[in-house]
C-alpha positions as CSV (number, residue, x, y, z in Angstrom):
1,X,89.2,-58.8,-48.8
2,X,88.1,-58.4,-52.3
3,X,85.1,-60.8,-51.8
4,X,84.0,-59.1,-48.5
5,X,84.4,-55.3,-50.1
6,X,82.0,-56.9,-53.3
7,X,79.4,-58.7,-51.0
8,X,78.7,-55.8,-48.2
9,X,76.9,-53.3,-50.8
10,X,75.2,-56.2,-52.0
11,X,73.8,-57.3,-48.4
12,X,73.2,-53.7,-47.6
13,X,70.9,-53.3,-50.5
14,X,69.2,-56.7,-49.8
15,X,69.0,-55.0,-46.3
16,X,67.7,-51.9,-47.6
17,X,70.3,-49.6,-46.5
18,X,72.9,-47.2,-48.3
19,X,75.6,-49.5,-50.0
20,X,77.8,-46.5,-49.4
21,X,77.3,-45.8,-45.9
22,X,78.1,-49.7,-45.3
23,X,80.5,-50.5,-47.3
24,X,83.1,-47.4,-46.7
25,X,83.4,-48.5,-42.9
26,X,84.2,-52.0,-43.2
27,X,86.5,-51.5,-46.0
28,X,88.7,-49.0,-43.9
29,X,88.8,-51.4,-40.9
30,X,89.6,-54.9,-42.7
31,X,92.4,-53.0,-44.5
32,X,93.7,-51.5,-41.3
33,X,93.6,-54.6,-39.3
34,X,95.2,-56.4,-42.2
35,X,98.2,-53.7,-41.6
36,X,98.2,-54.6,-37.9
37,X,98.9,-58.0,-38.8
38,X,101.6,-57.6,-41.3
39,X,103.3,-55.0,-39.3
40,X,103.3,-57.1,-35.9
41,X,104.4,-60.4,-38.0
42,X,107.3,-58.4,-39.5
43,X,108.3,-56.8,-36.0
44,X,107.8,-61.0,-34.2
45,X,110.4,-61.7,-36.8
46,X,112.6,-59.0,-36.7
47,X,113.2,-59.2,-33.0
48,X,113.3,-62.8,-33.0
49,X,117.2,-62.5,-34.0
């Protein structure tokens, strides 16, 4: 996650865009899918009791 929010302004500004514009979306949907997964692994083992 840490190497992926690092690397995205980077290729955007190889790309020639705006690091910001880039890097703000991506970062707010790996850390939101990331949530998804812990949450539905905790709830899998929760009701597997």
């Amino acid at each position: 996650s840490t190497f992926i929010g690092a690397a995205l302004p980077m290729l955007a500004r190889a790309a020639r865009l705006d690091p910001a514009v880039v890097a703000s979306p991506a970062i707010t949907t790996l850390v939101d899918v990331s949530g998804m997964i812990i949450y539905f692994t905790l709830a899998r083992m929760l009701l597997a009791f």
